[in-house]
C-alpha positions as a Markdown table, in Angstrom:
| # | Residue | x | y | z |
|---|---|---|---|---|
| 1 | Unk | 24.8 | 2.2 | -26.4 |
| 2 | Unk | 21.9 | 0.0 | -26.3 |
| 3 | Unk | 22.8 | -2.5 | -24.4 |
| 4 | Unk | 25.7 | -3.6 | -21.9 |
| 5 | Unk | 28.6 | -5.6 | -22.6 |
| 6 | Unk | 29.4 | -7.5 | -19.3 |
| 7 | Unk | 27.8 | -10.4 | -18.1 |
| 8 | Unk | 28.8 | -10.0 | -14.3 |
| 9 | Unk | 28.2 | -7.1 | -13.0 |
| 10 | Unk | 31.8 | -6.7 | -11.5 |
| 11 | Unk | 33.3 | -6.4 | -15.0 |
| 12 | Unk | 30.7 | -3.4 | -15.6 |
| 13 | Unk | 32.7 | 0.1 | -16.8 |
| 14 | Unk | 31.7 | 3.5 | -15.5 |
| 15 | Unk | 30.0 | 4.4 | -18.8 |
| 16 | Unk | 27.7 | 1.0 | -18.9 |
| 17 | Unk | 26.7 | 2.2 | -15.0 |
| 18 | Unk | 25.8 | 5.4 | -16.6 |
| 19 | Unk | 24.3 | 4.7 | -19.1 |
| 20 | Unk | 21.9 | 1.8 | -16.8 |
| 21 | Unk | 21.7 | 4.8 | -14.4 |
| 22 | Unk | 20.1 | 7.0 | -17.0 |
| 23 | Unk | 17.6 | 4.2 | -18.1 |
| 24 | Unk | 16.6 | 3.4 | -14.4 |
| 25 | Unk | 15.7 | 7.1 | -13.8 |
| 26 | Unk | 13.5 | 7.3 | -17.1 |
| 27 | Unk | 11.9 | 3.8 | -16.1 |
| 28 | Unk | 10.9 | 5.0 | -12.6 |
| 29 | Unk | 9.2 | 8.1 | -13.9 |
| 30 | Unk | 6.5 | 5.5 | -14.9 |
| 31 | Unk | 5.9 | 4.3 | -11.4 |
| 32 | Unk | 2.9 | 6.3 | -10.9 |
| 33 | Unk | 1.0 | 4.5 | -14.2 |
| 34 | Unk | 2.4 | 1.1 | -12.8 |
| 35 | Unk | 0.4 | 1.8 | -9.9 |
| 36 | Unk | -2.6 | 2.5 | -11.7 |
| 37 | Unk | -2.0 | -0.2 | -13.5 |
| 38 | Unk | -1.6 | -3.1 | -10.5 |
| 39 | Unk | -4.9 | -1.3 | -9.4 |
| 40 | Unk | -6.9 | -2.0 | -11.9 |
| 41 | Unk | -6.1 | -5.7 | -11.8 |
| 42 | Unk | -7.6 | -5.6 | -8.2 |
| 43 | Unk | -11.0 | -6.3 | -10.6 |
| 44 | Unk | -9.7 | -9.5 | -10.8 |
| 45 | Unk | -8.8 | -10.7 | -7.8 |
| 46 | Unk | -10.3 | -12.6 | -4.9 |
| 47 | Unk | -14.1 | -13.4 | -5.7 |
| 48 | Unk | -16.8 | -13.9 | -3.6 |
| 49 | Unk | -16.9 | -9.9 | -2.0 |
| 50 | Unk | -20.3 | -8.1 | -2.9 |
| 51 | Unk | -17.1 | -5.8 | -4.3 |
| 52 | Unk | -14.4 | -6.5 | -6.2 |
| 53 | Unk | -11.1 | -6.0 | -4.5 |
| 54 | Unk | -10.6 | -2.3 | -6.5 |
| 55 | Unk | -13.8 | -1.2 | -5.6 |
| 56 | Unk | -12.3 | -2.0 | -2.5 |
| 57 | Unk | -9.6 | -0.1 | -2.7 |
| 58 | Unk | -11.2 | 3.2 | -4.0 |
| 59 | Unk | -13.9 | 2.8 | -1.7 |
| 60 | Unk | -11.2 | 2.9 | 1.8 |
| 61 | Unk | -9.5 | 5.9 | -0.2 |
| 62 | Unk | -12.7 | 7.3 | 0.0 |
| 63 | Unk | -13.7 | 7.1 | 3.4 |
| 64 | Unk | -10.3 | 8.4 | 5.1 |
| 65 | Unk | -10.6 | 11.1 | 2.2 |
| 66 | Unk | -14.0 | 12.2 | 3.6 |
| 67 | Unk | -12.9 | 11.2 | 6.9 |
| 68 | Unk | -10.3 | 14.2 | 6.7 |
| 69 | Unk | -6.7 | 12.3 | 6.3 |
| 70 | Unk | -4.3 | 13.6 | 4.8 |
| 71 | Unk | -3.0 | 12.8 | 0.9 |
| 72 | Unk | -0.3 | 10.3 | 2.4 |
| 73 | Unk | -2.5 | 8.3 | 4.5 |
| 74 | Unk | -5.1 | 8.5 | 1.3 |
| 75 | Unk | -3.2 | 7.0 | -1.2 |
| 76 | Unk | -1.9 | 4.3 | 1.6 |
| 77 | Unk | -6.1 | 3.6 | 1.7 |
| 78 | Unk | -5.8 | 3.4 | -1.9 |
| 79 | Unk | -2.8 | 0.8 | -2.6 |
| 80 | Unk | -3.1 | -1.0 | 1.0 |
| 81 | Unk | -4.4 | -5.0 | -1.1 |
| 82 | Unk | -2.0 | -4.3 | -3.9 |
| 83 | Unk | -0.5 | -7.6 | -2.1 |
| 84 | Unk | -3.3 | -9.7 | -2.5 |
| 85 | Unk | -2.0 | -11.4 | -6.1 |
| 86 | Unk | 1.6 | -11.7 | -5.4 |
| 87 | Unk | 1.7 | -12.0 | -1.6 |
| 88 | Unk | -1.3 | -13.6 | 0.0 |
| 89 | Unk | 0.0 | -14.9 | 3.0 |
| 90 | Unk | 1.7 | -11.2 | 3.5 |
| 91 | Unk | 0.1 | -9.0 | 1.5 |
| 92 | Unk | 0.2 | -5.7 | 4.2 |
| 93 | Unk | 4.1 | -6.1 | 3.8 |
| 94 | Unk | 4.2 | -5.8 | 0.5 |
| 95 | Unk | 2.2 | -3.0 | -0.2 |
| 96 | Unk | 3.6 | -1.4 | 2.6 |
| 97 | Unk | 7.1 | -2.2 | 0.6 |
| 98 | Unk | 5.7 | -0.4 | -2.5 |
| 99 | Unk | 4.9 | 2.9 | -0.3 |
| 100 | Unk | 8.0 | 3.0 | 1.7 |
| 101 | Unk | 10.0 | 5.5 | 0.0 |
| 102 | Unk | 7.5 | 7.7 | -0.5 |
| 103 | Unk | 5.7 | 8.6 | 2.7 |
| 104 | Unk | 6.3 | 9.0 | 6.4 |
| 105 | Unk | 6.9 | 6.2 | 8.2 |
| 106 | Unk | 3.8 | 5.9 | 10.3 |
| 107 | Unk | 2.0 | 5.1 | 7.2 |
| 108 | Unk | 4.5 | 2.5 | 6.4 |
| 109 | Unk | 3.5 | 0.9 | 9.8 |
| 110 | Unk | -0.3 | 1.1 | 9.1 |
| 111 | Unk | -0.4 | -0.5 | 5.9 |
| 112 | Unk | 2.8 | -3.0 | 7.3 |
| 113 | Unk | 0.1 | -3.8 | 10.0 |
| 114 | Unk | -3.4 | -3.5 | 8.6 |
| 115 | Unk | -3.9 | -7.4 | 7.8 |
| 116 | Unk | -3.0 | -8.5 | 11.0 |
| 117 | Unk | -4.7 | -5.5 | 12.8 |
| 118 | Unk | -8.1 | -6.4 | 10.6 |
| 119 | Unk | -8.4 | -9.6 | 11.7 |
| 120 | Unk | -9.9 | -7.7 | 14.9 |
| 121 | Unk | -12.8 | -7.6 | 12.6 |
| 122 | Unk | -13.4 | -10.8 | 11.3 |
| 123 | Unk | -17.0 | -11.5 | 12.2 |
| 124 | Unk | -18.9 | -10.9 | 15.3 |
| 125 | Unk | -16.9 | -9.9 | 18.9 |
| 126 | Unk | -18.0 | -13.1 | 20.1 |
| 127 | Unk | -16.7 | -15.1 | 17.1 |
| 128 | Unk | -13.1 | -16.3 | 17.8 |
| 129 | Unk | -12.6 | -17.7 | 14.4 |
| 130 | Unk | -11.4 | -21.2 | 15.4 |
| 131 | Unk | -12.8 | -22.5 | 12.2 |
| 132 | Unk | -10.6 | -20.4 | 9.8 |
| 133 | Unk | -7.8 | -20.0 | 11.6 |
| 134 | Unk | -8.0 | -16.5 | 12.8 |
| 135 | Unk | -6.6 | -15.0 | 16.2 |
| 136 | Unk | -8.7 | -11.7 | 16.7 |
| 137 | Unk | -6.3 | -10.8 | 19.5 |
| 138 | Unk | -2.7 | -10.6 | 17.6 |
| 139 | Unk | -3.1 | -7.5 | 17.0 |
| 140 | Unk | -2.4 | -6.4 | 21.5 |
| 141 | Unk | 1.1 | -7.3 | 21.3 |
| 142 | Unk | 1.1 | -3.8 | 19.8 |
| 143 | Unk | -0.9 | -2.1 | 22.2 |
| 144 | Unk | 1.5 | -0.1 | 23.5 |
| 145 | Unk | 2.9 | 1.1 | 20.2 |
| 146 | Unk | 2.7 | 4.8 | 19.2 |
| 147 | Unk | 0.6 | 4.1 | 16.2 |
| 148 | Unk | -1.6 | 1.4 | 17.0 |
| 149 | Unk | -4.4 | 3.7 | 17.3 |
| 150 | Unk | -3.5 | 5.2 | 13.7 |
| 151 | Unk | -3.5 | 1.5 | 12.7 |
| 152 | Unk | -6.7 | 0.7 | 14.4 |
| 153 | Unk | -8.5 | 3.7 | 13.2 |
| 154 | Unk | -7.7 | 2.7 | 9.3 |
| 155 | Unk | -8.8 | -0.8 | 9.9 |
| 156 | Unk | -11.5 | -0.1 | 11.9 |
| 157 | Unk | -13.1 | 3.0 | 10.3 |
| 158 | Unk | -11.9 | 2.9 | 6.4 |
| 159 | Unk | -10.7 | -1.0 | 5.7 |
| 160 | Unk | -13.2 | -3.0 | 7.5 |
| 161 | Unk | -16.1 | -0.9 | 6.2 |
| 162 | Unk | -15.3 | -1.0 | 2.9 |
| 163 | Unk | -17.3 | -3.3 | 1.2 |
| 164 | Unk | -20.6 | -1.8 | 0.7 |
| 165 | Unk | -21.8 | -2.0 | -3.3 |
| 166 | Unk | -24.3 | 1.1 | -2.2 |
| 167 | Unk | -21.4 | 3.3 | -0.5 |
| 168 | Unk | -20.4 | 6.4 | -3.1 |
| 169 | Unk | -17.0 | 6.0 | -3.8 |
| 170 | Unk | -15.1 | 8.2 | -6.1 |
| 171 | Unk | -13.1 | 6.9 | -9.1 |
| 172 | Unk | -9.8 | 5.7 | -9.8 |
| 173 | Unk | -9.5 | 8.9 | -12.2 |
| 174 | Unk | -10.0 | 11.4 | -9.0 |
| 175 | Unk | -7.7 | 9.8 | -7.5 |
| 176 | Unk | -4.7 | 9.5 | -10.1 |
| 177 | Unk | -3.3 | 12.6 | -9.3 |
| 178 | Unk | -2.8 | 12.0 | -5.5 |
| 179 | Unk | -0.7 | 8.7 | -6.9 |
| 180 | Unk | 0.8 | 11.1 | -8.9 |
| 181 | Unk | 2.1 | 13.5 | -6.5 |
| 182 | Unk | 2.8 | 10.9 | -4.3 |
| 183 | Unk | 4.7 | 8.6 | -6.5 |
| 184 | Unk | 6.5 | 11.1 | -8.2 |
| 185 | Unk | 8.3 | 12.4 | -5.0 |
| 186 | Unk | 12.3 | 11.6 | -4.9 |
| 187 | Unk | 12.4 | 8.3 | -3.6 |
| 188 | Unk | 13.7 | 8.2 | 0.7 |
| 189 | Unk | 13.4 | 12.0 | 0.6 |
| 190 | Unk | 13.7 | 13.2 | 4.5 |
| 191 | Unk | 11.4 | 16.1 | 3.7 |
| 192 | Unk | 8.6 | 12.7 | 3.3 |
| 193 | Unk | 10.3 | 10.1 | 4.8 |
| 194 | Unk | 12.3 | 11.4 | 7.8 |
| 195 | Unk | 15.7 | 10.6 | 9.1 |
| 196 | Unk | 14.9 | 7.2 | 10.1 |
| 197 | Unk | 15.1 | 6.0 | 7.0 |
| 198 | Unk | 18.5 | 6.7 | 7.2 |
| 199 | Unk | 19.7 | 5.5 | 10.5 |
């Protein structure tokens, strides 16, 4: 078979389902490179940084990797603007989307959160950011959440700081095989994801 018969999927026989089945299984085994690839189009995205938007990326990865996270909270540094293109006005949710099945669910929340937790960060403390639109205090209606500090700490110390031209960041290539491992796992896994995923 190389192609289905039905046009609704209601009419679709057990063998067409398996056979769709079969070609969804091979086509996610390619989720790592598609990864890889939506990062590289970060070089061309959202001009006007001293670094482009991968350089970003790579250099955030960086910093929680020498900052001691673990692989999970790594490659959330890593993918956290894959958003930026396709969801500009929600870009944290979307990446956070993307990541979902494959980690715990704290790191879901951070990278759910980061955009409006980074905001904390636009400009100077005394800049309120009238002129763009930008509520630096959004992010206390959280305050009392269990990771806002997890949150704060990846804006604050990896995100925020990450875009220096001068700061040594490792390459996309030394980082491929965490987005391997990591996108590779079975996807909603409770050994990764835990039960709440299920309730």
């Amino acid at each position: 078979m190389e192609k289905v018969s039905f046009t609704r999927m209601d009419e679709g026989t057990p063998e067409e389902y398996a056979f769709l089945h079969k070609g969804e299984v091979e086509f996610t085994k390619g989720l790592p490179d598609r990864i890889i690839g939506a990062l590289i189009n970060l070089d061309n995205t959202l001009s006007g940084y001293r670094i482009t938007r991968l350089q970003h990326s790579l250099q955030s990865a960086t910093r929680a990797e020498e900052d001691g996270a673990d692989k999970e909270l790594i490659v959330g540094a890593l993918i956290h603007d894959l958003g930026d293109d396709l969801a500009p006005a929600n870009h944290s949710q979307l990446a956070s989307t993307i990541i979902r099945p494959y980690v715990r669910e704290e790191v879901t929340w951070i990278i759910s959160m980061h955009g409006l937790f980074q905001m904390f960060y636009f400009g100077p403390k005394e800049y309120i950011g009238n002129e763009i639109g930008i509520d630096k205090s959004l992010r206390e209606r959280y305050k009392d959440h269990k990771w806002f500090s997890s949150c704060d700490k990846f804006c604050r110390d990896w995100d925020q700081m990450s875009f220096d031209p001068d700061y040594p960041t490792k390459s996309l290539d030394y980082f491929k095989p965490l987005v391997n491992e990591i996108f590779s796992r079975t996807p909603f896994d409770p050994k990764f994801v835990g039960k709440a995923e299920f309730e």
